[in-house]
Each structure stands twice: as structure tokens, then as C-alpha cells.
C-alpha positions in Angstrom: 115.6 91.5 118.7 114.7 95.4 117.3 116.0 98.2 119.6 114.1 100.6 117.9 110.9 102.0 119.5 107.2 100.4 118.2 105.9 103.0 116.0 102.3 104.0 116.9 100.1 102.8 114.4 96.3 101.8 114.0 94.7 98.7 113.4 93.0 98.2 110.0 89.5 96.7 109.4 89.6 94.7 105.8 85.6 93.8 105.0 84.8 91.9 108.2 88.5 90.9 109.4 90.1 93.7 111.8 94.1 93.3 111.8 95.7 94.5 115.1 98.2 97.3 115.4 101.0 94.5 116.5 101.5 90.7 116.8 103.7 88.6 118.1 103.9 85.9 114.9 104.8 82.3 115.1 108.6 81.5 114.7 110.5 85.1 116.5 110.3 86.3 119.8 109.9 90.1 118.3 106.5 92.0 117.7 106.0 93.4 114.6 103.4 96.1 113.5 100.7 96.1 111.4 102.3 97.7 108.1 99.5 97.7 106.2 96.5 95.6 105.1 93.8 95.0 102.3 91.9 92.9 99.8 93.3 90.2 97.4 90.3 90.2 94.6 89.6 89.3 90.5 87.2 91.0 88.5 85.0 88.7 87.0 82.5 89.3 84.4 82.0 92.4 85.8 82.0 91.8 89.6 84.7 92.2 92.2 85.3 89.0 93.6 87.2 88.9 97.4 89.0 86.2 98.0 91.3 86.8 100.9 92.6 90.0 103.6 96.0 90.3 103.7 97.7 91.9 106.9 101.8 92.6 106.6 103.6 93.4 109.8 107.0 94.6 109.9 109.8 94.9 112.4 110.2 97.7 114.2 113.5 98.6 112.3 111.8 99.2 109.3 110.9 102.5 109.3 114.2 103.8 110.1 115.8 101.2 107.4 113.5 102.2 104.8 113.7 106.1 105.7 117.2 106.2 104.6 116.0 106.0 100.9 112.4 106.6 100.9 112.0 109.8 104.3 110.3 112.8 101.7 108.9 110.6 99.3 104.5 111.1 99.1 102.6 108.0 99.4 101.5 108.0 95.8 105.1 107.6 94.7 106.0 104.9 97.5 103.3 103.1 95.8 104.0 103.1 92.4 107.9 102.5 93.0 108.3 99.0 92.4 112.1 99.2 94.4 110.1 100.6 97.2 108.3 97.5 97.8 111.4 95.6 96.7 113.5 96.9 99.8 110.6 96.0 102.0 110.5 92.0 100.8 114.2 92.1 101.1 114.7 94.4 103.9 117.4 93.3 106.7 114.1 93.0 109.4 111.6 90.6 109.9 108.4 90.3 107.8 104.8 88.3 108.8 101.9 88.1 106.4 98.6 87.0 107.8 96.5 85.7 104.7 92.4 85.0 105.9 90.5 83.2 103.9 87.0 85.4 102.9 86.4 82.0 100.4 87.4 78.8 101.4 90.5 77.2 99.8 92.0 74.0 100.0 95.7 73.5 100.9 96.6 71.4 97.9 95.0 73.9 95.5 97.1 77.0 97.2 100.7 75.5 97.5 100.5 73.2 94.4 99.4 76.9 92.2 102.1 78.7 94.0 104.7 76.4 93.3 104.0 75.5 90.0 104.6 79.4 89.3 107.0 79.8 91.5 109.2 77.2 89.8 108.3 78.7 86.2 110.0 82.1 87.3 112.6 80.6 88.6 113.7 78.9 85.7 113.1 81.6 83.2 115.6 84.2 85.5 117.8 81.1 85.9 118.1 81.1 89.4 116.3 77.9 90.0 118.4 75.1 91.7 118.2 71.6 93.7 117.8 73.7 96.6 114.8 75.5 95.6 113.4 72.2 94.3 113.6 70.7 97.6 112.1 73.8 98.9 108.9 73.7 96.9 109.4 69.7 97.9 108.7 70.9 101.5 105.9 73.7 100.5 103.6 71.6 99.2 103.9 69.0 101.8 103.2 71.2 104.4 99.8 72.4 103.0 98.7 68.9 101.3 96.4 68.0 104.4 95.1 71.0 104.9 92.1 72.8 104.4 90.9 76.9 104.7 87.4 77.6 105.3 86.2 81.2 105.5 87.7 82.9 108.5 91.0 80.2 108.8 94.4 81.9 108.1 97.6 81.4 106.2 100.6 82.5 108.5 103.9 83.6 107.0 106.9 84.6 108.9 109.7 86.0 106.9 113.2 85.9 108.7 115.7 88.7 107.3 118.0 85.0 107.0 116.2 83.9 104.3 113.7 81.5 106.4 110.1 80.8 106.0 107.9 79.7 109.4 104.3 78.9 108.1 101.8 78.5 110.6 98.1 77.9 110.4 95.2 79.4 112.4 91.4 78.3 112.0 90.6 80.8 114.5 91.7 83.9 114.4 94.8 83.3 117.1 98.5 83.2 116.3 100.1 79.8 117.5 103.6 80.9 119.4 105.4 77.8 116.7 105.0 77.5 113.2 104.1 73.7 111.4 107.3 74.2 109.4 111.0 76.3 108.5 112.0 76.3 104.8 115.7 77.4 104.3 115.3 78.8 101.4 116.3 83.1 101.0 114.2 82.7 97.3 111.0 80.9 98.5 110.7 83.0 101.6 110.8 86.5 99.6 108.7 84.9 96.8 105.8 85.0 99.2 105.8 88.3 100.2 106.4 89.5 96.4 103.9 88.2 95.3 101.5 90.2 97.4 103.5 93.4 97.3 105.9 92.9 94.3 105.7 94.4 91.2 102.9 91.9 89.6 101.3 91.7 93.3 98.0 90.2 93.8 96.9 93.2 96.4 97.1 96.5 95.1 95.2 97.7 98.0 97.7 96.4 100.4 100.6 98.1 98.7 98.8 101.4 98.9 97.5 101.1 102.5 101.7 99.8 103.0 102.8 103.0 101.1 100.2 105.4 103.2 101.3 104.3 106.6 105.1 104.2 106.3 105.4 107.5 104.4 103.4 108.7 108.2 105.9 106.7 110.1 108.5 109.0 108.2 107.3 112.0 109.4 105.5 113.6 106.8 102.1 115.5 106.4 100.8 112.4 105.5 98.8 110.4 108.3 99.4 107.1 109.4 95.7 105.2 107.9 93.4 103.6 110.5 91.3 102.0 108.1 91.7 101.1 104.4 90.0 102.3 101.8 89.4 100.5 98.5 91.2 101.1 95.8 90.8 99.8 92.2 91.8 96.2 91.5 94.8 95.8 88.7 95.1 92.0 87.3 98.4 90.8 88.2 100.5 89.4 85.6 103.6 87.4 85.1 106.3 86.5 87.8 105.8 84.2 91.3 101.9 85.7 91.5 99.4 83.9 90.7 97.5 81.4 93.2 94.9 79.3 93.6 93.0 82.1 94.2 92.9 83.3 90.6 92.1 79.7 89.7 88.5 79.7 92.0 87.4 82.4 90.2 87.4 80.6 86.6 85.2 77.7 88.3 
């Protein structure tokens, strides 16, 4: 369990969805606090099409972890480093994304999309292997019953161990036990990366992220109550893109 003292932050209101300043997610006994917060979108033919809201919560370690590197830093460089976010998905502290459907979604459509380019990275970098097979195995089991409508919620709890506790709330509650663990260091920081990574399907997340930990450090910048929108960037290549991107073609 963190030592360090909760760091004082707001909650954040993403379209009609307000994240609270600290949970206690399924699968740890710690409370993590909200990190940061936004929109997952597509622009399509000339609209701005929301599909999700995205909360990350952090340990309370973090801050002082990340400060070691990042303490002096301005929030506009935090969020165009890619090794900022980096050190955050692979951080020695615990991680929970809450992912809330704004469109409904269907289990098999989400994990069969992630895995299938999941597994594609993988094996282009070469660090695919029987145990990540058997990982994505599990993954899409997990999710093959299961449905999302507007409102339900995709749980993610990131252990700094390399496992993966998904949960699943229809209403807005966190249950105290996730449905599943996954072993697996690769699949559980694949998750997270995709959100916040370098090709991350939430540019708005990463900048509300980058905002409120550069406030946490001290600085003249002020830790954000609410988000603000930001411009969407199409994500491209690596463990990105869901099911998500695959709604909007129909």
C-alpha cells in the first residue's frame, strides 16, 4: 500500500460523466486519484464523433516517482513527450482506467479489435510469445458475453507486477473484485498505451494527465478541475485502435 500522502486534486466532468477525485478500483486495497480524464472521439465526414470518457487514476506514489524526471517541466512539454507518458504506463505504482461508454458497444466487438491489433504489434517488435497468446486467449473470453450500453463502464486495474483486473460496471459503481486477472506485464501496459501512448486514442486525456501532474509538481501551473476540449489527432499504428474506430465506419 502507498505511504505517500493523497494529492489534492478535483474531479473532472467529461460531457455528462463526472469522474471523482479518488476511487477505490476493483482488484487493490489502495485509492488512487483521478489523474486525469477526457474524450475518446473520430472525426467523421466532418463531425466529432464521442465514443467513450476515459478517467485514469494513479497511485499516490506517482507524483513523487514521476517528479524525479519530469518536477520543472510545463504542461505543454509533459504532453507532447511521448517518454512522459511512457514512465506513467510503466511506472512502479498502480494504474486504473475507467472507460464509459457514451455509444453502446458490444464485448465481442471491443476485445476481439483490441486483440487482433494487439497481436499484430506484437509480432512486428517480436516480442509476441505463447504467453501473450494465451493472454489475449483469456481477453477475449472475458468480454465475449458481454454487452456496453451508454453509461456501462469498462474497468481496468493495472498492477505495477504486470497484472490486469478487469471489472465491469453497468451503473456507475466500482465492484470491490474484478471478473478476471491476466498475468501478462505486456497486455496489462498495452491497455493503458493505447489511451495515453504515443498513437493514443485520447489526446484530451493526455493533456488533461499532463496539466494536473505538472500542478501536483509544484509549479505555477494549476491542478485542472474540469477539462477542456482539445483538438482530436487520428491515432495511428501500434496496440490503438478499437472497436471504437470500427462503429464509426458503420
Amino acid at each position: 500500500m502507498s505511504s505517500s500522502p493523497s494529492p489534492a486534486v478535483a474531479e473532472i466532468q467529461v460531457e455528462n460523466y463526472v469522474f471523482p477525485a479518488a476511487v477505490k478500483p476493483p482488484g487493490t486495497t489502495n485509492t488512487l486519484f483521478l489523474g486525469g480524464a477526457g474524450v475518446r472521439g473520430l472525426e467523421i465526414e466532418g463531425k466529432f464523433i464521442k465514443f467513450t470518457a476515459i478517467g485514469i487514476y494513479l497511485e499516490d506514489n506517482a507524483v513523487t516517482s514521476l517528479a524525479v524526471k519530469w518536477k520543472g517541466k510545463s504542461a505543454e512539454e509533459l504532453t507532447e513527450s511521448v517518454e512522459f507518458f511512457r514512465d506513467i504506463v510503466s511506472g512502479l505504482f498502480e494504474k486504473f482506467t475507467k472507460v464509459t461508454m457514451i455509444l453502446p458497444l458490444t464485448g465481442k466487438q471491443y476485445s476481439e479489435k483490441v486483440a487482433e491489433n494487439c497481436v499484430a504489434y506484437w509480432k512486428a517488435v517480436g516480442t509476441y510469445t505463447d504467453a501473450e497468446g494465451k493472454a489475449i486467449e483469456k481477453f477475449i473470453e472475458v468480454f465475449k458475453d458481454e454487452t456496453f450500453p451508454h453509461g456501462a463502464s469498462i474497468l481496468f486495474t493495472q498492477s505495477p507486477l504486470g497484472s490486469l483486473t478487469i471489472a465491469f460496471s453497468k451503473d456507475g459503481s466500482l465492484p470491490e473484485e474484478g471478473v478476471t486477472v491476466i498475468e501478462n506485464k505486456q497486455l496489462s501496459e498495452a491497455v493503458l498505451e493505447s489511451i495515453i501512448g504515443k498513437h493514443g486514442v485520447s489526446p484530451q486525456a493526455k493533456q488533461s494527465l499532463a496539466t494536473r501532474i505538472v500542478g501536483l509538481f509544484g509549479s505555477d501551473d494549476k491542478v485542472a478541475g474540469k477539462t477542456t476540449p482539445v483538438v482530436a489527432v487520428e491515432p495511428e499504428g501500434s496496440c490503438v485502435k478499437t472497436m471504437e474506430e470500427e462503429n464509426g465506419k458503420l
